[in-house]
C-alpha positions in Angstrom: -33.5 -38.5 35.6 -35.8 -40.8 33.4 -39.4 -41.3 35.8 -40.3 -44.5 33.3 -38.9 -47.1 31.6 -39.8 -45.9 28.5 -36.9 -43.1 28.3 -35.0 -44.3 31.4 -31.0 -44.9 30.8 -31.3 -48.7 32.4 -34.4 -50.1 30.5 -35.2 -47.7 27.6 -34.1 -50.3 25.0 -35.4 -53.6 26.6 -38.8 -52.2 26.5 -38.3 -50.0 23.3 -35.9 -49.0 21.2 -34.1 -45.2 19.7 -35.8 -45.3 16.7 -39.0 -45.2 17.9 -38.5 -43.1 20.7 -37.0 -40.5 17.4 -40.4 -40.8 15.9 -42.4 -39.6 19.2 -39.7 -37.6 21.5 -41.2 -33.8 22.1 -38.3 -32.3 19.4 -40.0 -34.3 16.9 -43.2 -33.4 17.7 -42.7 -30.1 17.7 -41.3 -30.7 14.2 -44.2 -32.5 12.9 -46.5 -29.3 13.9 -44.1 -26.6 12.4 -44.2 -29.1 9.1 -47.9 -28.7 9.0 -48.1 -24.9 9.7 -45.6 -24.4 6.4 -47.2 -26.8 4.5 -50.3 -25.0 5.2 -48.9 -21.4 4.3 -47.5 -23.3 0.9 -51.1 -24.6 0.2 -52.6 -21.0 0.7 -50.3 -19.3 -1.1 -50.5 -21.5 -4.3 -54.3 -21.2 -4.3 -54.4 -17.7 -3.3 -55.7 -17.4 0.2 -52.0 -16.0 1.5 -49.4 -13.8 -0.4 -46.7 -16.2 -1.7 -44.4 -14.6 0.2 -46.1 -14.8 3.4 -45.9 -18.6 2.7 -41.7 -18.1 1.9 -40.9 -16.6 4.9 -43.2 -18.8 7.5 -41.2 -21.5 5.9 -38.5 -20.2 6.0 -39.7 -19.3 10.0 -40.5 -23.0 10.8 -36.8 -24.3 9.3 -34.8 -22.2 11.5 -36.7 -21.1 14.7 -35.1 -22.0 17.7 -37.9 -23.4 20.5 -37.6 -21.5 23.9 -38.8 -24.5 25.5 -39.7 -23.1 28.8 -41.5 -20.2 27.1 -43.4 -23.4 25.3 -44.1 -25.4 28.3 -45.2 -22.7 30.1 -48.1 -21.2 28.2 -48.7 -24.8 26.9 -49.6 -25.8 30.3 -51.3 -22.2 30.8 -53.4 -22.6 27.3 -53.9 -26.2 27.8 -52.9 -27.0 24.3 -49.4 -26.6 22.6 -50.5 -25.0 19.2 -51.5 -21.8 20.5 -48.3 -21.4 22.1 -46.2 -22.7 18.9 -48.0 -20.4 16.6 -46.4 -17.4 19.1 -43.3 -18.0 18.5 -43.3 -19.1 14.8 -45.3 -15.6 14.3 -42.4 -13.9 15.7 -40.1 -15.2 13.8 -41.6 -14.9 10.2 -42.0 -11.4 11.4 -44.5 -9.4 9.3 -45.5 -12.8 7.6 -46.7 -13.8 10.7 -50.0 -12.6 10.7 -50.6 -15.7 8.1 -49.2 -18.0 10.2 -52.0 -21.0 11.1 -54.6 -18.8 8.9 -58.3 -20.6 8.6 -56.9 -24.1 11.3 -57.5 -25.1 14.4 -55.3 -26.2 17.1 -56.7 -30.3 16.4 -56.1 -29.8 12.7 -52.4 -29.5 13.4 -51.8 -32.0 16.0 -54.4 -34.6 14.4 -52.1 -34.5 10.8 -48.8 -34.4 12.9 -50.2 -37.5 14.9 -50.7 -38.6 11.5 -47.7 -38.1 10.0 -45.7 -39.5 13.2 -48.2 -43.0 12.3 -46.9 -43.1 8.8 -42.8 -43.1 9.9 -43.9 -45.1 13.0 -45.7 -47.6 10.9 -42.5 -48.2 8.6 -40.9 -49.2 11.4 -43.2 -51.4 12.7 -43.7 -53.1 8.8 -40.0 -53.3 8.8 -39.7 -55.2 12.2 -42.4 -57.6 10.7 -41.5 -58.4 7.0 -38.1 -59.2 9.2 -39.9 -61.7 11.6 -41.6 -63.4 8.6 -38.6 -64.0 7.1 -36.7 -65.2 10.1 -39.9 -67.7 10.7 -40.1 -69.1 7.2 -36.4 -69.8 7.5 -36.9 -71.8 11.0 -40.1 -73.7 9.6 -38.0 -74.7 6.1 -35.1 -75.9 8.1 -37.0 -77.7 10.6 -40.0 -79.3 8.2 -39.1 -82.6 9.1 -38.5 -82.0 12.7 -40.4 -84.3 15.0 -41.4 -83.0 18.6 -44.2 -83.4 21.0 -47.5 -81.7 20.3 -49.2 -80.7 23.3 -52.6 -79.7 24.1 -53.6 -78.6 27.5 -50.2 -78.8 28.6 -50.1 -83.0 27.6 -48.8 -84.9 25.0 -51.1 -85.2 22.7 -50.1 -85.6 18.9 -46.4 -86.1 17.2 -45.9 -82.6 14.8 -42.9 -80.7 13.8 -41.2 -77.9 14.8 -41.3 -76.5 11.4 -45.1 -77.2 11.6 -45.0 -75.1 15.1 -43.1 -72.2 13.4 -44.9 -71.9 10.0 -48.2 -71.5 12.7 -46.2 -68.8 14.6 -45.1 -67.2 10.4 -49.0 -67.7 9.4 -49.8 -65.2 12.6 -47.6 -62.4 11.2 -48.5 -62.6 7.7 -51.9 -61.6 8.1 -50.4 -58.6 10.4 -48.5 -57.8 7.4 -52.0 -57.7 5.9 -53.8 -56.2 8.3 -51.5 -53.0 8.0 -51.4 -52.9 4.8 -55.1 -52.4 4.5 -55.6 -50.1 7.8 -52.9 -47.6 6.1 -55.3 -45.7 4.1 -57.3 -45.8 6.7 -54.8 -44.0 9.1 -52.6 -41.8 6.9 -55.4 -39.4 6.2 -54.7 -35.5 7.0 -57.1 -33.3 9.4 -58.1 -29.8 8.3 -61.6 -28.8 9.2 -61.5 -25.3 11.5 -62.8 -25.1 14.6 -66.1 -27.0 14.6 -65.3 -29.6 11.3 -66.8 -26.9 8.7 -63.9 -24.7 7.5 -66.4 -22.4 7.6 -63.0 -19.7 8.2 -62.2 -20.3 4.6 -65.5 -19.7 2.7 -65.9 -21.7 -0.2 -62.3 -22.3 -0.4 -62.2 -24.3 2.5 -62.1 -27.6 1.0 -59.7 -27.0 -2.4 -56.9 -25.7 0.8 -58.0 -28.7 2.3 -56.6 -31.0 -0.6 -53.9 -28.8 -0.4 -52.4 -28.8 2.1 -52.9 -33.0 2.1 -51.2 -33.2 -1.0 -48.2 -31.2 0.1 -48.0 -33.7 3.6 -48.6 -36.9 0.7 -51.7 -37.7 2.7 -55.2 -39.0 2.2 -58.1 -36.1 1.7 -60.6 -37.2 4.3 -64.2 -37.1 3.6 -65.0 -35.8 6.2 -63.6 -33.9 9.5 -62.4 -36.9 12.0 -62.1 -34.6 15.0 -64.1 -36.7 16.8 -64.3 -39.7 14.8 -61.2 -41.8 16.1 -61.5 -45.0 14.6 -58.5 -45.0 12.8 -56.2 -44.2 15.5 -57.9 -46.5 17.8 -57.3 -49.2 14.7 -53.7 -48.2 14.1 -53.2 -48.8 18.2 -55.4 -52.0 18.2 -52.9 -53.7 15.4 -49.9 -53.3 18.0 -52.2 -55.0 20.2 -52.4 -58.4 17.6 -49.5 -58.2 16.6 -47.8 -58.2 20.2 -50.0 -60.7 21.1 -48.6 -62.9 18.6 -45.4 -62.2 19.7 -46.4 -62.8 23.3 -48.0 -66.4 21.7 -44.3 -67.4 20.2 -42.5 -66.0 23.6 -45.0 -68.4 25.6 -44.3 -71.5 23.4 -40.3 -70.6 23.5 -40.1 -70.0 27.3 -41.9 -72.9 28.0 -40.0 -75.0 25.9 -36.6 -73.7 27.4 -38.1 -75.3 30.8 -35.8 -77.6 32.5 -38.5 -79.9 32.8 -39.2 -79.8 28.9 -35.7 -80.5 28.2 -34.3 -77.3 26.4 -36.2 -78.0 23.3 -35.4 -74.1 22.3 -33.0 -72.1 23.8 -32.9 -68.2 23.1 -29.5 -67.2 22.2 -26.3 -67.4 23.6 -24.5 -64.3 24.8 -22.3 -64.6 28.0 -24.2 -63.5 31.1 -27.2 -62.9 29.5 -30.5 -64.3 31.8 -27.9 -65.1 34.6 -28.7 -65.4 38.5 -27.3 -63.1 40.0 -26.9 -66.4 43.0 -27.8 -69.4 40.9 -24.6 -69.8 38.3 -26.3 -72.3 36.2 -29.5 -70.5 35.3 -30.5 -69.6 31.8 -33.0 -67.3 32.2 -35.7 -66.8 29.1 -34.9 -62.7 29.5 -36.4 -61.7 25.5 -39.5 -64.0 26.0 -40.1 -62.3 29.3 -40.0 -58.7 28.3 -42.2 -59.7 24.9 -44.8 -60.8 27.2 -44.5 -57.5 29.9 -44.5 -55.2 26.8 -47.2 -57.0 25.2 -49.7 -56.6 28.1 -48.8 -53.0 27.9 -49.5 -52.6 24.7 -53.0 -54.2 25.4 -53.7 -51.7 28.0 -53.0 -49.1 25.7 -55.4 -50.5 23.3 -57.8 -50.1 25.6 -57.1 -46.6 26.2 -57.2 -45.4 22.6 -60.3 -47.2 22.1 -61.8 -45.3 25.2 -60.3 -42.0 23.5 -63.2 -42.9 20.3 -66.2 -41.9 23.3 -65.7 -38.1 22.0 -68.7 -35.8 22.5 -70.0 -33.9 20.2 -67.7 -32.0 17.3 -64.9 -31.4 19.8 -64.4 -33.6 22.9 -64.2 -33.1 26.5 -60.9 -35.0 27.5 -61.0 -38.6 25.8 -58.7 -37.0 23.0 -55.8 -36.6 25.5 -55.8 -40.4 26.2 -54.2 -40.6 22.7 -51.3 -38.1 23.7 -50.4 -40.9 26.3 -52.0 -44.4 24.2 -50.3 -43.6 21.1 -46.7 -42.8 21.7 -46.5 -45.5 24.6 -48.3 -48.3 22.5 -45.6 -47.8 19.5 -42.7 -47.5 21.7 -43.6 -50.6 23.6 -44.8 -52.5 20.7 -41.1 -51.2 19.3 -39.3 -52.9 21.9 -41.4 -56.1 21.9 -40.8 -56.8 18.1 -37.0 -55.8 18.8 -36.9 -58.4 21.0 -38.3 -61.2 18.9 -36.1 -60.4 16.0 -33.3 -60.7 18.6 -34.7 -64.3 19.8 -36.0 -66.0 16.9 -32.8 -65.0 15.0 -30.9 -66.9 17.2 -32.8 -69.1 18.5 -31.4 -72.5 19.3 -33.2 -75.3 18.4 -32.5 -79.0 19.8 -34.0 -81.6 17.7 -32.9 -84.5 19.8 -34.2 -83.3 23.3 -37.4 -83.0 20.8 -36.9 -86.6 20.1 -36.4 -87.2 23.7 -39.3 -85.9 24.7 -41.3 -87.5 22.1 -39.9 -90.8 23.7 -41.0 -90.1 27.2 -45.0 -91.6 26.7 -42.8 -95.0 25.9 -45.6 -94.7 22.4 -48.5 -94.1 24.3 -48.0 -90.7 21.8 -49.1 -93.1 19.2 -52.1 -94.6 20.3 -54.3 -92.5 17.7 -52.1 -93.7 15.1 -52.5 -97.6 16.2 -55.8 -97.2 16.8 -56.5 -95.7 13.2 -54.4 -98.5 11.7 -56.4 -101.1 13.1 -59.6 -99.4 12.8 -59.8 -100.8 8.8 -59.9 -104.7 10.2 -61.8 -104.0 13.5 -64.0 -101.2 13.3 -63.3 -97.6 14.6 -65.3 -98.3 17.8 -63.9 -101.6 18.5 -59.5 -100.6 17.7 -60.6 -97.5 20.1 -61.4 -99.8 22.7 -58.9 -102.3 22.6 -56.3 -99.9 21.9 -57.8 -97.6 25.3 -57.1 -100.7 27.4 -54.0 -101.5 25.9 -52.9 -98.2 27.0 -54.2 -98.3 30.5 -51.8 -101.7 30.7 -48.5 -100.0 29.3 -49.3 -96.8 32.3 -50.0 -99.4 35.3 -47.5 -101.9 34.2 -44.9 -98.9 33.2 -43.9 -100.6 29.9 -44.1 -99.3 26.5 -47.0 -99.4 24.5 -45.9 -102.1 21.9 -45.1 -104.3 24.5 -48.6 -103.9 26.2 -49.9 -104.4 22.7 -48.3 -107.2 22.5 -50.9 -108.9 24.9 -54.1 -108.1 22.5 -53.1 -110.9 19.5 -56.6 -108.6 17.5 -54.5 -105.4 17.7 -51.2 -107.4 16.4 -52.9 -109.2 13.7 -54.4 -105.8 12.7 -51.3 -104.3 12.5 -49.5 -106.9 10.3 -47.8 -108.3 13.4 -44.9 -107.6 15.6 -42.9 -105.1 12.9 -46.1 -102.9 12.3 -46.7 -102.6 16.0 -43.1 -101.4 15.8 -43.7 -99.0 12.8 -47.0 -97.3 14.2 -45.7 -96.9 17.8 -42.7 -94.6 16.3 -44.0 -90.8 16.8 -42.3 -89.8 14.0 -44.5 -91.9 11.5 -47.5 -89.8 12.6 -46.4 -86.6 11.7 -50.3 -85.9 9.4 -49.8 -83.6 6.9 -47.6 -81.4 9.5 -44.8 -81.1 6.9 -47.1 -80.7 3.8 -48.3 -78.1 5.9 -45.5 -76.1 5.8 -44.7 -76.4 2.5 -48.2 -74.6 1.7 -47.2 -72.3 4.2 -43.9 -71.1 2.5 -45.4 -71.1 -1.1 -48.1 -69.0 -0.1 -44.8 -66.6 0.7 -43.2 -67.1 -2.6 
């Protein structure tokens, strides 16, 4: 039985999902390492440093070995690394070949371009999952331009915007992800082969051409320089899931809320019978995607945290922080996996109610408007004086519970500064105070195009 909800049977795909768990599960791991150790051989043997066929047959070795994983687990936890161990039994098999097998690496150099090579497929996904969500978001902020709703700050009304105005914020977020990974790829995808203390001193001076080698075979980045202890760019490939999550966890905040009974239903996530029911209450509703977007994005963020602890490495081989990565990594991309999952899932369907927006927008009676009155009439009275009158004929309208037109009404200034009784009308409406929110979106979506 699963111990975590990561791989469990009841929550493995609310909080992740199969693909990603296929990217990180131990069978392909072990995968990724025998990939390196024939890529290597193939390296060596084209430039000479092992016979050709000692390459064709630990190839040939690494396609068809079947792992005795006890055997694997045992002298892994004995050695205290898994390479060692691997390297038996791939020996084995290539039989006399085997004495090539893993010739001039050490046991980082493998797992560091595995890790590596795991990033690249892993990172596919996640660009997938994103160009998706950018997509779904410039749809929801086209059809919904013109929507008005209540803009709040500190949890008040404050300002009339647009829903479209609200998602095109939520799209802007994820387009400079998309950015962001875009640039931190060749950053990341960069292969390890250095020998035991970063000098491939093993290899002589051919250390370097097998080197490019054996990157070239992987399709990977040559790095400059051994990275065995320099960890920035797994601790940046980690940190990403952490803004992009967060995002997500922004947009899950702004959708649960809004799905409040108090708020109205603005949003709803999407229907599917029995989906966020009470198990006691039969009318609840329950916001279930927003919820586990914002439990897997705090995970994520601890995560962060451990891969950036993993960078304090001592010296040119560290003393523990690299095996915070074994658990950061895997964890932070299966999380962050789930919590993108889930957002495609609710912003795909999301339902959007434009007239419990409106109805909302009503509830201040206009008192939503009183910048825009108060910047009408500023032209005829003076900024300082149309926010003064305008301040008191607010505090009328909320002790006399009336609208704010009608407690306008009782300041003839304000009226006459208006135009009279139908511009009091026009600039109490929310949705004639809508700024540039729509314009705003447009800029948005052509920035896309």
């Amino acid at each position: 039985m699963a111990a975590t909800p990561l791989d469990s049977r009841l929550f493995a795909d609310m909080v992740g999902t199969r693909a990603m768990r296929a990217v990180f599960d131990d069978a392909a791991l072990v995968a990724r390492w025998l990939e390196v150790e024939a890529a290597l051989a193939r390296a060596e043997a084209r430039l000479g440093v092992i016979p050709e066929e000692a390459a064709r047959a630990i190839e040939a070795a690494a396609r068809r070995i079947v792992i005795d994983w006890e055997r694997l687990r045992r002298e892994t936890e004995n050695v205290g690394y898994p390479i060692l161990p691997l390297v038996h039994q791939l020996a084995e098999e290539a039989g006399e070949a085997g004495r090539y097998v893993h010739w001039g690496a050490t046991t980082q150099d493998i797992m560091d371009t595995a890790t590596v090579l795991q990033l690249r497929a892993a990172l596919d996904l996640v660009a997938a999952d994103i160009e998706a969500l950018r997509g779904i978001l410039a749809d929801l902020a086209r059809a919904h331009r013109d929507t008005p709703m209540a803009g709040r700050t500190h949890l008040q009304q404050a300002l009339p915007v647009t829903f479209g105005y609200k998602a095109a914020v939520w799209l802007s977020m994820l387009d400079r992800h998309a950015e962001r990974l875009t640039q931190l790829r060749p950053r990341v995808e960069m292969g390890q082969f250095a020998g035991a203390a970063g000098t491939l001193a093993s290899l002589g001076d051919r250390g370097l051409a097998v080197q490019e080698a054996l990157c070239a075979e992987l399709g990977l980045a040559v790095p400059p320089i051994a990275w065995h202890v320099a960890r920035d760019g797994i601790a940046e490939a980690v940190a990403l899931l952490g803004l992009v999550t967060g995002s997500l966890a922004k947009v899950a905040t702004d959708v649960a809320l809004m799905m409040a009974t108090e708020f109205g239903g603005e949003v709803m996530e999407p229907f599917v019978p029995g989906r966020g029911a009470s198990s006691t209450m039969p009318q609840k509703r329950n916001p279930i995607s927003c919820e586990l977007i914002l439990a897997t994005a705090k995970a994520v963020r601890q995560q962060v945290g451990l891969a950036l602890d993993a960078m304090l490495a001592d010296f040119e081989r560290a003393t523990g922080p690299w095996h915070l990565e074994w658990l950061a990594v895997p964890e932070a991309f299966i999380l962050s996996a789930g919590c993108l999952a889930q957002a495609r899932f609710l912003l795909a369907g999301l339902e959007v109610h434009p007239h419990r927006m409106r109805a909302n927008l009503a509830l201040s009676r206009g008192l939503i408007a009183a910048e825009a009155v108060m910047m009408a009439a500023a032209p005829a009275l003076g900024r300082q004086r149309a926010h003064d009158v305008v301040y008191e004929a607010c505090r009328a309208a909320l002790a006399r519970d009336i609208p704010l037109a009608e407690a306008l009404a009782g300041f003839p200034e304000l009226v006459e500064a208006l135009g009279g009784p139908a511009g009091v009308a026009a600039r109490c409406d929310p949705a004639n105070y809508l700024g540039l929110a729509p314009a705003m979106v447009d800029r948005m979506l052509a920035a896309r195009a």
